[in-house]
C-alpha positions in Angstrom: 0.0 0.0 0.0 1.5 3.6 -0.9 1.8 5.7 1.6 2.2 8.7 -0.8 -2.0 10.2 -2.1 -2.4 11.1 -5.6 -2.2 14.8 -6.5 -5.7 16.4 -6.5 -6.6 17.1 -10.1 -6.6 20.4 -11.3 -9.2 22.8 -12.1 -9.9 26.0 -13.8 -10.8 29.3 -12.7 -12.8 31.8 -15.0 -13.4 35.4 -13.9 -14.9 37.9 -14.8 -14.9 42.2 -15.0 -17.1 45.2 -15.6 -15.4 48.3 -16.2 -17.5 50.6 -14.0 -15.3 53.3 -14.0 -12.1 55.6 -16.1 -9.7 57.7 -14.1 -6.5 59.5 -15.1 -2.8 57.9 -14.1 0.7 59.1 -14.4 1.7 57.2 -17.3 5.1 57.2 -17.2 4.0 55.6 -13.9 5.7 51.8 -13.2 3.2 50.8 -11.1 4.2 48.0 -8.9 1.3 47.9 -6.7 -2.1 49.7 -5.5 -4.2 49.7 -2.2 -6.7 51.7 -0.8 -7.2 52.7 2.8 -10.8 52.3 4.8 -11.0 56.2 3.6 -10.7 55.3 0.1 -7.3 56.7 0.1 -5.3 55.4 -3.3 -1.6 54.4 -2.2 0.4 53.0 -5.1 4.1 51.8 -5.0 6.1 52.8 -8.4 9.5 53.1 -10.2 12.4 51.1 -11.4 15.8 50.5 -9.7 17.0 53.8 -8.2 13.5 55.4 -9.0 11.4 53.3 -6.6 8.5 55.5 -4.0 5.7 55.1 -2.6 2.6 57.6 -3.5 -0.7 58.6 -2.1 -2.8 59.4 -5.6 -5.1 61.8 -5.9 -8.3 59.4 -7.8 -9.9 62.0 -9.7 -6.8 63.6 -11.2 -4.0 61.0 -11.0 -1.9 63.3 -9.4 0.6 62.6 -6.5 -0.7 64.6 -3.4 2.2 62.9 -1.5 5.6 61.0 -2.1 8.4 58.9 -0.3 11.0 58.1 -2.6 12.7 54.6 -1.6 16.4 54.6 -1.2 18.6 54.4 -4.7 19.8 50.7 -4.0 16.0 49.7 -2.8 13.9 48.4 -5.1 9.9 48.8 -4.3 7.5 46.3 -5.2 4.0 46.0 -4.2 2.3 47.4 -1.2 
């Protein structure tokens, strides 16, 4: 008798989207991540190497209201 139990078979997930909604964003923007705070604040995490900060996003006009840039040799991904 094995000891070892087959792998569960696999299965697929479909999902779905509605567009409910267009707002302006910085498009020169490398956008690494995105979360909102319980005041529907929009924080998003963006840059390359040496260009990496963290920004609180104005929705309605995509503009930075606020920015910490991450150190040069730190690299910022997600949120």
């Amino acid at each position: 008798k094995s000891l070892v139990e087959p792998a569960p078979k696999a299965s697929t997930y479909v999902s779905s989207f509605e567009v409910i909604a267009e707002h302006p964003h910085d498009s020169s923007a490398f956008t690494q991540g995105l979360a909102f705070d319980a005041a529907g604040r929009l924080y998003e995490s963006d840059g390359l190497f040496g260009r990496s900060a963290v920004r609180r996003v104005d929705v309605a006009t995509g503009h930075s209201i606020a920015r910490t840039a991450n150190d040069e040799h730190i690299f910022g991904e997600g949120i």
